[in-house]
Structure formats: structure tokens, C-alpha cells
NUMARDREN-635281 format. One record per residue (C-alpha): residue number from 1; x, y, z. Coordinates in steps of 0.25 Angstrom, whole numbers. Each point is the difference from the previous one (the first is absolute). Layout:
// NUMARDREN-635281
<r i="NUM" u="X" v="Y" w="Z"/>
...
END
This chain:
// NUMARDREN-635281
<r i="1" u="0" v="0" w="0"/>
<r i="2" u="3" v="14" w="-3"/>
<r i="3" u="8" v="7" w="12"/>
<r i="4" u="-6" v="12" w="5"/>
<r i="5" u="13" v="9" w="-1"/>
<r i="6" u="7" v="2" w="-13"/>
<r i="7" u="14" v="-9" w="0"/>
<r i="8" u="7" v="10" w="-4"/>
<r i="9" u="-2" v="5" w="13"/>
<r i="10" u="3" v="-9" w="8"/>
<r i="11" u="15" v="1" w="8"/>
<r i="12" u="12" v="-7" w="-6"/>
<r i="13" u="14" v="1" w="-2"/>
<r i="14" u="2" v="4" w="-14"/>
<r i="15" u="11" v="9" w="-7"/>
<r i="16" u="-2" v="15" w="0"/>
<r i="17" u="-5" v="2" w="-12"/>
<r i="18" u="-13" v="-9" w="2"/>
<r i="19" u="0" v="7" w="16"/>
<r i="20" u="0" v="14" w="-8"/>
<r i="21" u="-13" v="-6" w="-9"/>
<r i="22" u="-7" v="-4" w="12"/>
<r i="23" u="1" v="12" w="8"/>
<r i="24" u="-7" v="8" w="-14"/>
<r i="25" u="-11" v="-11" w="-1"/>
<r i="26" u="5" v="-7" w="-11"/>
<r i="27" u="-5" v="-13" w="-3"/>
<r i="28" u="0" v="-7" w="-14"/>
<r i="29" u="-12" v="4" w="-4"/>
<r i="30" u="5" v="14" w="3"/>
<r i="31" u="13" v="-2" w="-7"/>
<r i="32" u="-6" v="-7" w="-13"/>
<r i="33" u="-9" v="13" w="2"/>
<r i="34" u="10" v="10" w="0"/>
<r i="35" u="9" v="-8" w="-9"/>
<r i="36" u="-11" v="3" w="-11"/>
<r i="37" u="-2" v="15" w="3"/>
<r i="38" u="15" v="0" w="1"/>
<r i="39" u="1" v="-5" w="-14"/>
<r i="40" u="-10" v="9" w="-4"/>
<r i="41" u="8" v="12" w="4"/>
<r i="42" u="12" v="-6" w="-5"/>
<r i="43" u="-4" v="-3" w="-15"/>
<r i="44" u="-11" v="12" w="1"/>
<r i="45" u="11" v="9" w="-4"/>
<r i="46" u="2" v="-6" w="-12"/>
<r i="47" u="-14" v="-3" w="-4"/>
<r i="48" u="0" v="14" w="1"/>
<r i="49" u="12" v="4" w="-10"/>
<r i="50" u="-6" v="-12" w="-9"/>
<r i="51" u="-15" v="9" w="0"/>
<r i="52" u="7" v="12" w="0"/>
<r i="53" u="9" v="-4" w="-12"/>
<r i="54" u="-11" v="-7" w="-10"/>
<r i="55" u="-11" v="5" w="5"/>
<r i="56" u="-6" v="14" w="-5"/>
<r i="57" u="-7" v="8" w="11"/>
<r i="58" u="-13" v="-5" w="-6"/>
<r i="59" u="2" v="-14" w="2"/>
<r i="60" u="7" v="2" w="13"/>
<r i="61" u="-14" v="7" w="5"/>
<r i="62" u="-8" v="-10" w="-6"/>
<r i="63" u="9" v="-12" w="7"/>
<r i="64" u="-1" v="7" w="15"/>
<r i="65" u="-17" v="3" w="-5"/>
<r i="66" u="0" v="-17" w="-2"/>
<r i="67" u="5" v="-3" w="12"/>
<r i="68" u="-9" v="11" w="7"/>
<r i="69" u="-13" v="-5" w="-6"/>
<r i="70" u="2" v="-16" w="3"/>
<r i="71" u="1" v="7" w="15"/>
<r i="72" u="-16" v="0" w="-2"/>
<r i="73" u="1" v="-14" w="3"/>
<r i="74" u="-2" v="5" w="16"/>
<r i="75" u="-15" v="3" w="-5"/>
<r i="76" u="-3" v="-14" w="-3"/>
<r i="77" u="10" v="-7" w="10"/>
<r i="78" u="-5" v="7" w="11"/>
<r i="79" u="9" v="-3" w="12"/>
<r i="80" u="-4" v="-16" w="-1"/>
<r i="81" u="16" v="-1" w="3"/>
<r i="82" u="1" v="4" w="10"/>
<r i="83" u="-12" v="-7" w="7"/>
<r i="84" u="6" v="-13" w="-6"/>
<r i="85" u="12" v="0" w="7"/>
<r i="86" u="-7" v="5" w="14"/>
<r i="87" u="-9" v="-10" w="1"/>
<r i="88" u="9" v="-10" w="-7"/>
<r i="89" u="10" v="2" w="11"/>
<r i="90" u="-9" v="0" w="11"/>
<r i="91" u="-2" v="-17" w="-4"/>
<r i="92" u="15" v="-2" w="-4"/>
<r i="93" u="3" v="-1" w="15"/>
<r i="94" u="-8" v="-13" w="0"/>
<r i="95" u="6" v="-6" w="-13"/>
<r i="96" u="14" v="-3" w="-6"/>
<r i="97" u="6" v="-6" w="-14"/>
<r i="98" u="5" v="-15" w="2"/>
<r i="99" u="12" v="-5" w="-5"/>
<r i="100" u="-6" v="-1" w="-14"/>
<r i="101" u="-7" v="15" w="-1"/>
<r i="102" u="-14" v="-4" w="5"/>
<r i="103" u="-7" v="7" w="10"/>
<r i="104" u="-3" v="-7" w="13"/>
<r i="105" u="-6" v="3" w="14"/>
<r i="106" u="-13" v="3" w="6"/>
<r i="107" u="-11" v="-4" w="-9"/>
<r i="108" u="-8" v="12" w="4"/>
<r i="109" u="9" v="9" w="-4"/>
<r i="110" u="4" v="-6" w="-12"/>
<r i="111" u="-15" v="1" w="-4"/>
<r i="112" u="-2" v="14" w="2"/>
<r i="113" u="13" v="2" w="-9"/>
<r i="114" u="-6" v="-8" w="-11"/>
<r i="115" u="-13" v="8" w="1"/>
<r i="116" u="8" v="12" w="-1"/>
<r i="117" u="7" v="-3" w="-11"/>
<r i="118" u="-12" v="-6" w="-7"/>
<r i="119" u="-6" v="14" w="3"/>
<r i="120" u="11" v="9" w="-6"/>
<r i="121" u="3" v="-6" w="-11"/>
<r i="122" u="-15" v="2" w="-5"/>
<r i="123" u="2" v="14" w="4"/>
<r i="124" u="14" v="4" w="-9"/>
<r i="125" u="-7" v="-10" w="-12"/>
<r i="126" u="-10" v="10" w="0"/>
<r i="127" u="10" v="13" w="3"/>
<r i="128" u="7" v="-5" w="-12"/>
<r i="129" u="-13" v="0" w="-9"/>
<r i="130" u="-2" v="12" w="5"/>
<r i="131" u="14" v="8" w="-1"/>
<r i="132" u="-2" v="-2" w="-16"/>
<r i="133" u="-12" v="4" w="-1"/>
<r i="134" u="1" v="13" w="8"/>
<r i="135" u="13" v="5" w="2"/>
<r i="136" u="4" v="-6" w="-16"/>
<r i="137" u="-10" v="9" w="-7"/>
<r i="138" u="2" v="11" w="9"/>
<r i="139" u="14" v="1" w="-2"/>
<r i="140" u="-2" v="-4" w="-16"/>
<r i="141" u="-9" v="13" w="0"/>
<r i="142" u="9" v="8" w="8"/>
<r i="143" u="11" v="0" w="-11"/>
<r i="144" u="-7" v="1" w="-11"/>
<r i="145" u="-6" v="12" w="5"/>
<r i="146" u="15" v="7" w="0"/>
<r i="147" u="6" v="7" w="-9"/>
<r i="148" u="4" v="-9" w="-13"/>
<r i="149" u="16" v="-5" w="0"/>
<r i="150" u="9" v="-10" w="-5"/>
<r i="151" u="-2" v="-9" w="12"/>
<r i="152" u="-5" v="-13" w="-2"/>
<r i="153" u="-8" v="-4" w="11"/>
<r i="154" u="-11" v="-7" w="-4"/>
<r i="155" u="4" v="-15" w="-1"/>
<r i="156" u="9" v="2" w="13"/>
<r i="157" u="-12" v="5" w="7"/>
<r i="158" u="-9" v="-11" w="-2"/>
<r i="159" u="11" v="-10" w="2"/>
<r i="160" u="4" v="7" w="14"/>
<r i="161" u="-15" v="-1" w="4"/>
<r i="162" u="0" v="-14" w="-4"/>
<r i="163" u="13" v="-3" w="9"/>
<r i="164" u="-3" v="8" w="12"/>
<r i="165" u="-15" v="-7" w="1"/>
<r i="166" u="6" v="-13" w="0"/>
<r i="167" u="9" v="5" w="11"/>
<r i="168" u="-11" v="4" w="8"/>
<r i="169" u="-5" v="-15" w="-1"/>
<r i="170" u="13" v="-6" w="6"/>
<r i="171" u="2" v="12" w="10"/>
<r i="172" u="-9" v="-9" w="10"/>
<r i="173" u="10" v="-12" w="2"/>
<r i="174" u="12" v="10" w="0"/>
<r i="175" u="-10" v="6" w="14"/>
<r i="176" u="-2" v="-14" w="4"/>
<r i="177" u="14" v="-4" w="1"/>
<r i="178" u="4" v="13" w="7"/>
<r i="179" u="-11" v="-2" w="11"/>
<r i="180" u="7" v="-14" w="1"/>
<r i="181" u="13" v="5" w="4"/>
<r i="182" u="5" v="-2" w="-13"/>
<r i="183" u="5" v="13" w="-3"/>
<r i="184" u="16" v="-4" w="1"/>
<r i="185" u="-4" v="-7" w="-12"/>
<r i="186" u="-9" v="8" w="-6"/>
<r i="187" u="9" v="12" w="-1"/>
<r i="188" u="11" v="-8" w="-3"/>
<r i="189" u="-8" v="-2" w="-14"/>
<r i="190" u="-4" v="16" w="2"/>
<r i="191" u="14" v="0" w="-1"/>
<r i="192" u="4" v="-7" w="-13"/>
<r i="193" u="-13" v="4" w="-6"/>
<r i="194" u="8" v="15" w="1"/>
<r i="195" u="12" v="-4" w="-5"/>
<r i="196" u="-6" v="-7" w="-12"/>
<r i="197" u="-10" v="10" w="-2"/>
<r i="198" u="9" v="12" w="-1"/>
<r i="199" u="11" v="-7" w="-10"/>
<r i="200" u="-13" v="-4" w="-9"/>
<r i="201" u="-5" v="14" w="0"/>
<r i="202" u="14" v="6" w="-2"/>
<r i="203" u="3" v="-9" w="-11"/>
<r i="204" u="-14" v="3" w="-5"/>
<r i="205" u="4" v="15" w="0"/>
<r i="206" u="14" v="-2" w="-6"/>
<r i="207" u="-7" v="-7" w="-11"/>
<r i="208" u="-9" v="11" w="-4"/>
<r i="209" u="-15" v="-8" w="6"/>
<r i="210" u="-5" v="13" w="5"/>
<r i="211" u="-12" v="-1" w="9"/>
<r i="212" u="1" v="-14" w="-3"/>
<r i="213" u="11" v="-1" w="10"/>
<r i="214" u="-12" v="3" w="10"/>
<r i="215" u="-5" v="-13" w="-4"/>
<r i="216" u="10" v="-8" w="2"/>
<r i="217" u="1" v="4" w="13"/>
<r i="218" u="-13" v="-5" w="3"/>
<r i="219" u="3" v="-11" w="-5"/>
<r i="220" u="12" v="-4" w="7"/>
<r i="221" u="-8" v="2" w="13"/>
<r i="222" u="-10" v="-9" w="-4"/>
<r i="223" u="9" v="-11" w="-4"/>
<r i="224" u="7" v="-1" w="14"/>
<r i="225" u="-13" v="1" w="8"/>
<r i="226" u="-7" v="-12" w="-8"/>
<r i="227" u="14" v="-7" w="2"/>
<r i="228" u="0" v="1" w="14"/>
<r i="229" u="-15" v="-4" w="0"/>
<r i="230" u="1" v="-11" w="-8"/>
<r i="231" u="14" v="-5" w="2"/>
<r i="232" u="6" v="4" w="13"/>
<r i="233" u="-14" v="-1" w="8"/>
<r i="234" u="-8" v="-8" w="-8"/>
<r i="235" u="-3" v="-11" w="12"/>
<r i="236" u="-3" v="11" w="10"/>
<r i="237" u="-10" v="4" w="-11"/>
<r i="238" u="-3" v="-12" w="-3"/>
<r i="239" u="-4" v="-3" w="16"/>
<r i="240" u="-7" v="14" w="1"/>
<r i="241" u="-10" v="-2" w="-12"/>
<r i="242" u="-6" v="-15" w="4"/>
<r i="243" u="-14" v="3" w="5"/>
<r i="244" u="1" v="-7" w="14"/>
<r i="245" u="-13" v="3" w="10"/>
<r i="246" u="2" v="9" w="11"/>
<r i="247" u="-2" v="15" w="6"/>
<r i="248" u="1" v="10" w="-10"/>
<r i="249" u="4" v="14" w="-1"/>
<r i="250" u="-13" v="8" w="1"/>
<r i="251" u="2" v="11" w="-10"/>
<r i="252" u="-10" v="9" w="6"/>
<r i="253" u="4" v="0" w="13"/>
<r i="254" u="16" v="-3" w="-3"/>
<r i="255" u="4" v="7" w="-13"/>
<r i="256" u="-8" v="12" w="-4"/>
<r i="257" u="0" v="8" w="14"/>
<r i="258" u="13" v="3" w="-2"/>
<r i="259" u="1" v="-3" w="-15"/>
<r i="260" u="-9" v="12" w="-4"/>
<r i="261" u="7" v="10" w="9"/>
<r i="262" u="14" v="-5" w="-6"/>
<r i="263" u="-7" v="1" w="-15"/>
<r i="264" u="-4" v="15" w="3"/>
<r i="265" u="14" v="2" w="4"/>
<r i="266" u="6" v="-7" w="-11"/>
<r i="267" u="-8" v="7" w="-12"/>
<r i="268" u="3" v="14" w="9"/>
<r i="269" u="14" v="-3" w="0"/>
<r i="270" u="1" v="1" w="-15"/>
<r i="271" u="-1" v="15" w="0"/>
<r i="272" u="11" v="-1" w="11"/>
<r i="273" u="10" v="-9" w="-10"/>
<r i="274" u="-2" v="-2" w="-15"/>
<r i="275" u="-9" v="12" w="-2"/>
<r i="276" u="9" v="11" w="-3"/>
<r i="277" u="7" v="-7" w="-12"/>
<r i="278" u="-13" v="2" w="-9"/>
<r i="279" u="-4" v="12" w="8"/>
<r i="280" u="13" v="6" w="-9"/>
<r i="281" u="-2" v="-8" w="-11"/>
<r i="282" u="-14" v="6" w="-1"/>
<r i="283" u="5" v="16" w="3"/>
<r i="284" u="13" v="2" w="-1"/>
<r i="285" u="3" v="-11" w="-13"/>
<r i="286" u="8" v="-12" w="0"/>
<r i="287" u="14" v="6" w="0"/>
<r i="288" u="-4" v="5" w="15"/>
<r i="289" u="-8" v="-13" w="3"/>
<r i="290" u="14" v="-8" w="-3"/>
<r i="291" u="9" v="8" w="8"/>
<r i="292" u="-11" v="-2" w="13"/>
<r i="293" u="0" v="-13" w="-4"/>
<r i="294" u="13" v="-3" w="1"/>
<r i="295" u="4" v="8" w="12"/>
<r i="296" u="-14" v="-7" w="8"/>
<r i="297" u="4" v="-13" w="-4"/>
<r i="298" u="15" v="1" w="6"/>
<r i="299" u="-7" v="6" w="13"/>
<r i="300" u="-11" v="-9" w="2"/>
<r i="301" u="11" v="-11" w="-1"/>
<r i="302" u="7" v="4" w="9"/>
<r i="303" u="-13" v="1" w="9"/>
<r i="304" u="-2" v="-15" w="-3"/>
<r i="305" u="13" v="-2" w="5"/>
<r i="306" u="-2" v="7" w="12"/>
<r i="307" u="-13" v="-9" w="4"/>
<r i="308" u="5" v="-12" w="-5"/>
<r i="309" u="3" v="0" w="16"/>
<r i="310" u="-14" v="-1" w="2"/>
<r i="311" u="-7" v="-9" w="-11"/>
<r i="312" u="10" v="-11" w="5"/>
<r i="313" u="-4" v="0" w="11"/>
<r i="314" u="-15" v="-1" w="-1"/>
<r i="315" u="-1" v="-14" w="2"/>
<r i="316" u="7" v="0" w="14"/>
<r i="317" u="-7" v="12" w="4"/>
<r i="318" u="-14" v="-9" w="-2"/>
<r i="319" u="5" v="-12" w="7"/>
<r i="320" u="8" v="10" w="11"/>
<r i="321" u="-17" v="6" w="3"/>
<r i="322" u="-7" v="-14" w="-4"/>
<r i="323" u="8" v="-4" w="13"/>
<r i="324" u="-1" v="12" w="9"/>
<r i="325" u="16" v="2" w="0"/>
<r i="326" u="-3" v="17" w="1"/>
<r i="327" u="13" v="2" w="6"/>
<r i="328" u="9" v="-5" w="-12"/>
<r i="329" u="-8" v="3" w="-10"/>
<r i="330" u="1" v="14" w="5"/>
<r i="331" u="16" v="-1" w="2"/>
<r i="332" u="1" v="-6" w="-14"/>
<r i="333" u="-9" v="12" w="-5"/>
<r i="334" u="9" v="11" w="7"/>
<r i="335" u="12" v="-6" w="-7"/>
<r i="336" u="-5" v="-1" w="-15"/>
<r i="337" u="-5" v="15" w="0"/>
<r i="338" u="13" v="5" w="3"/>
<r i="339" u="7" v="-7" w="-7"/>
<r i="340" u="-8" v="1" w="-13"/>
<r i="341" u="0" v="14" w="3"/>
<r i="342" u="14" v="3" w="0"/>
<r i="343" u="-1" v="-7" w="-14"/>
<r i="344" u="-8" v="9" w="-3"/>
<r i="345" u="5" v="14" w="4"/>
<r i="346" u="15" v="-5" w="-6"/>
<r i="347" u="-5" v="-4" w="-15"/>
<r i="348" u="-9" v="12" w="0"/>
<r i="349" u="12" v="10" w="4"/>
<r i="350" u="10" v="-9" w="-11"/>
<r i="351" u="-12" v="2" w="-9"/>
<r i="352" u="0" v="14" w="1"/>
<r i="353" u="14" v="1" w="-1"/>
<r i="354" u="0" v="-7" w="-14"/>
<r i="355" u="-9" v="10" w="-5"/>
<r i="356" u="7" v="11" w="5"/>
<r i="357" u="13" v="-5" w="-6"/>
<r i="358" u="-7" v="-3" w="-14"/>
<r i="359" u="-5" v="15" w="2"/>
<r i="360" u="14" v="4" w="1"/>
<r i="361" u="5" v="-5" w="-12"/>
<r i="362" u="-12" v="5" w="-10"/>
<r i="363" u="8" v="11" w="-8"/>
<r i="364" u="14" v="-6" w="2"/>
<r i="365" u="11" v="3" w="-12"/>
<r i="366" u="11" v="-9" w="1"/>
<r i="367" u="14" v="7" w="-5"/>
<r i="368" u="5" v="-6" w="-13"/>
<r i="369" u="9" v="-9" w="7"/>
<r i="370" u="-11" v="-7" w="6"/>
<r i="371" u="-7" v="-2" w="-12"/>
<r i="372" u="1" v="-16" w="3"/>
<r i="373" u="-10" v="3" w="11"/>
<r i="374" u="-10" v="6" w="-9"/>
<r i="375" u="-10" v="-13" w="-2"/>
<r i="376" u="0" v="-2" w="13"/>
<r i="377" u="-5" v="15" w="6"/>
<r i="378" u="-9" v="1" w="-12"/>
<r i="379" u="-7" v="-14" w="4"/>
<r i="380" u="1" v="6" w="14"/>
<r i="381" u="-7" v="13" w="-3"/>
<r i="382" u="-9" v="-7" w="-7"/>
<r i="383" u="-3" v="-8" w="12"/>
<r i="384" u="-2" v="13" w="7"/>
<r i="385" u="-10" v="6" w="-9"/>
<r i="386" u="-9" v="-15" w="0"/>
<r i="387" u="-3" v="1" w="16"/>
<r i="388" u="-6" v="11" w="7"/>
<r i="389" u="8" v="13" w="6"/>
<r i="390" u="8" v="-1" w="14"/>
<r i="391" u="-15" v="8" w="7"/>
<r i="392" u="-12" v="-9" w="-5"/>
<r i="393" u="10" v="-12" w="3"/>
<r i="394" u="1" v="6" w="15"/>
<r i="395" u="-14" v="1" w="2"/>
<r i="396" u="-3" v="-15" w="-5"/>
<r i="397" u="11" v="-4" w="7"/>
<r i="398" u="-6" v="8" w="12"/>
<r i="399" u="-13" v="-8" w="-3"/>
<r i="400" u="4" v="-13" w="3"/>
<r i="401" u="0" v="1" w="14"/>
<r i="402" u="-15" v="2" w="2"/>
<r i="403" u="-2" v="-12" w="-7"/>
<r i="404" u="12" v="-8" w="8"/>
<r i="405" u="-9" v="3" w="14"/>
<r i="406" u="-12" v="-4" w="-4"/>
<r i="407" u="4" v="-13" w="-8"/>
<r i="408" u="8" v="-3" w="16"/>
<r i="409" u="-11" v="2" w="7"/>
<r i="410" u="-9" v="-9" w="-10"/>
<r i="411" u="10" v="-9" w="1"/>
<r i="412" u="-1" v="-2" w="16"/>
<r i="413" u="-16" v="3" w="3"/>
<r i="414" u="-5" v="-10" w="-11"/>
<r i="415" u="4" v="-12" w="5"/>
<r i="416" u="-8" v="2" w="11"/>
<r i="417" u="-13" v="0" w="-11"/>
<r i="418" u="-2" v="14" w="2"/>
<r i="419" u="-1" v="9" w="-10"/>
<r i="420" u="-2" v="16" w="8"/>
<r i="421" u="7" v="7" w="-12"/>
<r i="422" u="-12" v="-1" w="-10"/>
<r i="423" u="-4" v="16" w="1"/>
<r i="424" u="15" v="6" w="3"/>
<r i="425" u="5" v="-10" w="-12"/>
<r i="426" u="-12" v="5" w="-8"/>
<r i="427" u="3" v="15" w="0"/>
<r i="428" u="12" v="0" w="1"/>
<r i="429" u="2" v="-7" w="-13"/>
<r i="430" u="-12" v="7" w="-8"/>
<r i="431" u="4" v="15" w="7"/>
<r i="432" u="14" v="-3" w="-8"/>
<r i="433" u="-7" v="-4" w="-13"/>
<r i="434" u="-7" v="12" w="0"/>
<r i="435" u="11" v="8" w="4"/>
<r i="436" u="9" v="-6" w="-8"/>
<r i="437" u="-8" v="1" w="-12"/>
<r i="438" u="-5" v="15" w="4"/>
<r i="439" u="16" v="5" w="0"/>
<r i="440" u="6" v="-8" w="-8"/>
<r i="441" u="-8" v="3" w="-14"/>
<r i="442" u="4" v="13" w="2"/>
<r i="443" u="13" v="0" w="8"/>
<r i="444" u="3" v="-14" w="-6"/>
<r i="445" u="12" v="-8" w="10"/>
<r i="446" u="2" v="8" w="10"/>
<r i="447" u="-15" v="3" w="2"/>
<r i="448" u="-2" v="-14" w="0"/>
<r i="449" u="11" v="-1" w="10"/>
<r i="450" u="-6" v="12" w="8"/>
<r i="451" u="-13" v="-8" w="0"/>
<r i="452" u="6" v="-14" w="7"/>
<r i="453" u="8" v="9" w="9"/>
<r i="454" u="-12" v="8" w="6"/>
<r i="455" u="-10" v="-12" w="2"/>
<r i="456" u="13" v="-8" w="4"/>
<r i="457" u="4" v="8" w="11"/>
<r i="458" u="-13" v="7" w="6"/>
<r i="459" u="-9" v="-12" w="-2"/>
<r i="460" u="9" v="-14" w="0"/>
<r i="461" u="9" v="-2" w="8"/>
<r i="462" u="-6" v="9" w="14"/>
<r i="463" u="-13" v="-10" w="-5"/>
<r i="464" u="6" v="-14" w="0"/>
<r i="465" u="9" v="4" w="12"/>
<r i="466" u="-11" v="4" w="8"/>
<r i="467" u="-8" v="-14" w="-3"/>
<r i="468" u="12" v="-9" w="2"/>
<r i="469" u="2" v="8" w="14"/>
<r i="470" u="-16" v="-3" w="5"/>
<r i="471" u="2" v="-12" w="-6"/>
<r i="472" u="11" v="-4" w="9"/>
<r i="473" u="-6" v="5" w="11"/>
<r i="474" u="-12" v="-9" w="-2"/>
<r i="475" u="7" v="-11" w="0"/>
<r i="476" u="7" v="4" w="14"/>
END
């Protein structure tokens, strides 16, 4: 059976570089974590210059607009992930995987995993129906409505569309897996699926594919999650999907109370993520909508990185409440937020300082003796005049740390089943649409950064603050 406390936790003589791991909370499904966004931060650079150099600023605002639409996923998804693995993990406690990779353990528990699996594969079948109907057309018709270019977009649409809705119908196994403790090995192939997605998209670049690089993303992801379904886990699958008699997880009573309030929060978090690329594509053009996109894209990495912390730790979080272990879970919570908030702070200042640098350069006449160099500063300054300037970067940079709050404190109060954040999350996340939106059709980036800041500051983080602390109290 599974130990209530994570392993890694556990005291042992090891060498100081494991001791050094342990004192920042880092497991394996941490470090496979953190290896993928490391990747991603390593390679992101030359995905970059690869954009920057065969890309026009058309398609470059056209590749970040993909990405932003295929977000929209959130409005037909609608926070079942994160129920799965809650509730998957409150069962876990009670099962294991044998020798051979079938689950074993108390036959009650076991039902009532069956049955929710049963349940949410039902749910992401119809998700993914719906995801082409909806949000397929809707972003068909969004650019066709743009001004007429030399973009081809069409064919890579529809096949994006296609990939991503297929996606969606395996994401539910991927939450199953998590819930069950699985997540050293899950992003173990998170990790892979990284590194073989960003050499596929780079050489799709190189090769001149265009949007079609997009797809081959998509596909690559898809690949990996049906391998790990149907190769590495089929016998756990194979155990979960057998009908067997037993209780059952009741979804009125289980799922949707906190599911519709996580759904809310899900659809408003759009206007708090994804939203402001086509917000720019719409008002200020594709050229701005590609050097948002890029600049978002490297931050919002870098705030994935940060919560990896969290996420990979979701499942001990639910067994550490399922049996009333308040105290670590509380110690084991302290450690994670400082640590992933220090990640935070430091790549956000490096980020800046990159920017600034690039800035510095833009203008920069080498003397004739240096003319050797010349390719490299233009590609450079090229770089510089493809992501936004050195104050709208601050301000997104700035804006990361509202959403690095709340997602902690979700991350601590949820496994207790309780879900208080549904109004604060609601507004928060619509008041920075509308802002967002308000300023920055007019004021383009820095409005929009102006926007997040405000609502982030003022609203946010004294908000989620305030509910962690009279949630603690309660609990005392």
C-alpha cells in the first residue's frame, strides 16, 4: 500500500546533491517536471531564432494565435482534471499495482475508481465532439474574418482541431494515472514527449512546414499519451475498465459540486491566460500578436516551471487529507511555495534582464574590423524586434505573480474537496479580461500589462490570501 508520506521524504543517508534535492522538495516526479520545463527554456531560445528567422511576422502572429485558440479547450474540458485526480487519489491510499501492473487492494475502493473512470471517459468522449464543433468553426471563422494574407492556415486548422480533440479523449487516463501516484512516471513521458516535440517542431520549421509545425506538435503529444495508455499502463487499464459490481462514485453528489465551480473558474481563467494573443491579433495586427505571443509564451513557461512544485504533489496532498495528516501536509506545503517562489522571482528577473540586453543592442554598428560578427548582431537584433519591448515584458513578468498565489493556495485547499474560490477566482479572472481588453486595443501590450497588474495586485493576491488564512483558522 501506498505510504502516506512521499519517500523522498523520508530520512537517509544520501550524497549532498540528493540532500540538496530533498531540502527544495524535489521528487521524481518533480525532476521529470522540471527537466521538461527546463528543456523548454533550454531549446525555447532556438525555437525562437528558428521563428524569428523563416517566419514572416504574419506567420509568426498566426503560429502564437493557434496556440491561443486550441486554449479554448478549458470551455469544453472544464476542470474534469482536476477532480480526476482529487478523487482518484482519495481511493489510491486503499490500492496498489502488483508486480505485473494491475491494480490490487480493497475491493471497495477499487469499484469506486472503476466507476469514476467509467464516468469521465464518457465526459472527455463528448468534450472532444464538442471541442470541433465549437471552438473548430469558431476559430475557422475568426480568420477568415482578418484581413487577406499569404498565410496558409486553412488545412493546418482543421488538422490542429482534429489532433487537439483527440487529445482531450485521452487526457482522462493521463488524470487517472496522476491521482494514482503515477506522476514520477507520467511526467517522465511529459518529459520525453517535450524533448521529441520540440526537435519535431524545429525541424518542421527548419523545413519551411509553416503553421504545419503546429500540427506536428499536437501530434507528437498524442503519440506519447496513447503509448503510455496502451503500452506502459495497458494492465492498469486493462484492471480499471472491467465492469465489476460495487459502490460507485455518485456523480451528483461527488463530482459536480466542486466540478461546476472548477468549470467556472476554468472558462474565466482564459481571459487570464490565452486571451490577450487574439485580443492583439484582433486590434493591433498579427505582427503585435507574434511578439506577445512569443514574449507570453516564454513567461508563462517559466510559470509552469515555478508550479511544477505543486502539481507533483497533488496526489500526496490528497492521500496526506484522505488520512488527517494536517500537520505535514502543512510543512510540506510551506516548503513548496518558497521554493517555487524563488524560481519564480529569479527566472522573471533573468528574463528581464535578457530583454534588457536585447534592447541594448538594437541600433549597434560593429566597426569594419568586426564585420565577421555582422550575421550574428543582425540575427540578434532581429530577435529584439520579434518579442515585446523591455516595459510591457516587465509588466507580464510582474503579472505572474497573482497567478502564482492563487494556483498555491488552490493547490492546498482543494484537497480537502472544498472549493471557496469560485466568486474571488470568477472576478478576478473576468475583471482582467475586461481590462485587458479595455486597454489594450487601445494601448496595445503595456495596457494589457497595466490591465493584469491592477486586478492582480488589488483583487488577487489580498483575496486568495485572505481565504487561505480563514481557511487555516477553521481547520485549527
Amino acid at each position: 500500500m501506498t505510504e502516506p508520506r512521499d519517500p523522498q521524504l523520508q530520512p537517509s543517508r544520501r550524497s549532498w546533491p540528493r540532500r540538496l534535492l530533498n531540502r527544495m522538495e524535489v521528487n521524481r516526479a518533480v525532476f521529470y517536471a522540471l527537466m521538461n520545463r527546463c528543456w523548454q527554456f533550454l531549446t525555447g531560445p532556438i525555437t525562437m531564432l528558428l521563428i524569428v528567422a523563416l517566419f514572416s511576422s504574419e506567420l509568426q502572429g498566426y503560429y502564437y494565435t493557434f496556440g491561443a485558440l486550441i486554449a479554448l479547450q478549458a470551455f469544453v474540458e472544464m476542470g474534469m482534471q482536476v477532480v480526476t485526480v482529487y478523487l482518484t487519489s482519495h481511493e489510491w491510499h486503499k490500492l496498489e499495482l502488483d508486480a505485473r501492473g494491475y491494480l490490487i487492494g480493497e475491493v471497495s475502493a477499487l469499484s469506486r475508481l472503476r466507476s469514476l473512470a467509467a464516468l469521465v471517459l464518457k465526459w472527455y468522449a463528448i468534450a472532444g465532439t464538442l471541442f470541433v464543433v465549437a471552438i473548430g468553426f469558431a476559430g475557422y471563422y475568426f480568420f477568415l474574418s482578418q484581413p487577406e494574407t499569404d498565410v496558409i492556415w486553412r488545412a493546418p486548422w482543421i488538422c490542429i482541431v482534429g489532433l487537439t480533440a483527440l487529445n482531450l479523449m485521452a487526457a482522462p487516463c493521463i488524470s487517472l494515472l496522476d491521482g494514482c501516484n503515477q506522476m514520477s512516471v507520467t511526467n517522465r513521458y511529459r518529459a520525453m514527449q517535450g524533448v521529441m516535440g520540440t526537435l519535431v517542431v524545429c525541424g518542421a520549421i527548419f523545413s519551411g512546414a509553416g503553421l504545419w509545425a503546429c500540427v506536428a506538435g499536437s501530434a507528437v503529444r498524442l503519440f506519447w499519451e496513447l503509448w503510455l495508455i496502451a503500452v506502459r499502463y495497458r494492465r492498469f487499464f486493462a484492471t480499471l475498465l472491467k465492469p465489476q459490481p460495487g459502490p460507485q462514485v455518485n456523480w451528483s453528489e461527488e463530482v459536480w459540486p466542486l466540478q461546476w465551480k472548477l468549470a467556472v473558474q476554468a472558462m474565466a481563467a482564459y481571459f487570464t491566460s490565452a486571451f490577450v494573443i487574439p485580443l492583439m491579433f484582433e486590434y493591433q495586427g498579427a505582427e503585435i500578436a507574434g511578439q506577445l505571443g512569443l514574449t507570453w509564451t516564454a513567461l508563462m513557461t517559466l510559470q509552469m516551471a515555478a508550479n511544477s512544485w505543486m502539481l507533483a504533489r497533488a496526489p500526496l496532498f490528497g492521500t496526506l487529507v484522505s488520512q488527517n495528516e494536517i500537520t505535514e501536509l502543512n510543512r510540506v506545503f510551506r516548503r513548496l511555495f518558497q521554493v517555487s517562489s524563488v524560481v519564480l522571482l529569479t527566472g522573471g528577473a533573468l528574463f528581464c534582464l535578457v530583454v534588457w540586453l536585447l534592447q541594448l543592442i538594437k541600433g549597434v554598428e560593429l566597426p569594419v574590423a568586426w564585420n565577421s560578427f555582422e550575421p550574428a548582431l543582425s540575427l540578434i537584433q532581429k530577435v529584439q524586434a520579434r518579442i515585446l519591448p523591455l516595459y510591457p515584458t516587465v509588466l507580464l513578468t510582474l503579472a505572474l505573480f497573482p497567478i502564482h498565489i492563487a494556483q498555491c493556495v488552490m493547490a492546498y485547499i482543494r484537497p480537502f474537496k472544498q472549493e471557496p474560490f469560485l466568486v474571488l477566482n470568477t472576478i478576478y479572472q473576468l475583471l482582467t479580461g475586461l481590462l485587458v481588453w479595455y486597454f489594450g486595443k487601445t494601448y496595445g501590450p503595456v495596457g494589457a500589462g497595466w490591465g493584469f497588474l491592477i486586478v492582480g495586485y488589488l483583487l488577487s493576491i489580498p483575496g486568495f490570501l485572505l481565504i487561505l488564512k480563514r481557511f487555516v483558522a477553521r481547520m485549527n
